[in-house]
C-alpha positions in Angstrom: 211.7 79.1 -18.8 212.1 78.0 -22.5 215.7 77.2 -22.0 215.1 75.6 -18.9 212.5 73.3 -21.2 214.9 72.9 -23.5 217.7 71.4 -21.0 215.3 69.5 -19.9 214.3 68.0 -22.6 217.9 67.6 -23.8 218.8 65.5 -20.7 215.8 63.0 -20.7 216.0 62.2 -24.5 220.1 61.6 -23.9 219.1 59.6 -21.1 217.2 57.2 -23.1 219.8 57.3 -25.7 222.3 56.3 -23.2 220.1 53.2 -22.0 218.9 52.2 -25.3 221.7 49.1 -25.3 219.9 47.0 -27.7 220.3 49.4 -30.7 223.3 50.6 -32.7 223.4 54.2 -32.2 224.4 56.3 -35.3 225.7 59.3 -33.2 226.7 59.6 -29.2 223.5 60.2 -26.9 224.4 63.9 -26.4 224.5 64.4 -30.0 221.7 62.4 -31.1 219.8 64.4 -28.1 220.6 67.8 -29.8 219.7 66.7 -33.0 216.0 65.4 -31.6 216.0 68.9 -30.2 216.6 70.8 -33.2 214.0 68.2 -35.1 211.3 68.9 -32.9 211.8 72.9 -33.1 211.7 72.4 -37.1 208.6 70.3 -36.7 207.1 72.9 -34.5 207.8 75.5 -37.2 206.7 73.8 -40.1 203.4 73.2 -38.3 203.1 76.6 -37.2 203.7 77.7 -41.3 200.9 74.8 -42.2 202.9 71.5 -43.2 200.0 68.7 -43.3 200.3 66.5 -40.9 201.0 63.8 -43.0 204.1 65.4 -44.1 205.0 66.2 -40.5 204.6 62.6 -39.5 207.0 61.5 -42.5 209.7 63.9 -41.6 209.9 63.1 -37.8 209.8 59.1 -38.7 212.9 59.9 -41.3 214.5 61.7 -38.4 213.9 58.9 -35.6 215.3 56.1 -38.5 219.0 58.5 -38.7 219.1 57.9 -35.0 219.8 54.2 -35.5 222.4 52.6 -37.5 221.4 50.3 -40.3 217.7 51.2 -40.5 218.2 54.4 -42.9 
């Protein structure tokens, strides 16, 4: 079930990579999708091993900003 999740997952986010036409994308959608993936498994980590929530806020915001070009 968890990989199904996971594919899941992978093809919505790519999907709105793939229609976001009004932003320069750093990476291609399925890339950028895999990356997201492997963010949000860190996040979920780091807030299982006690990372304040503040800090887990700054990290995914850093990781959303790579995803664009220009706004790093």
């Amino acid at each position: 079930i968890a990989r199904e999740l996971t594919h899941v997952v992978e093809v919505a986010l790519r999907g709105l990579f793939e229609g976001a036409k009004d932003v320069a994308l750093a990476r291609s959608p399925a890339i950028l999708a895999k990356y997201i993936l492997g963010v949000m498994r860190g996040l979920s980590q780091l807030a299982r091993d006690g990372t304040p929530q503040n800090e887990l806020l700054e990290i995914a915001d850093h990781a959303a900003s790579t995803c664009i070009v220009g706004s790093i």
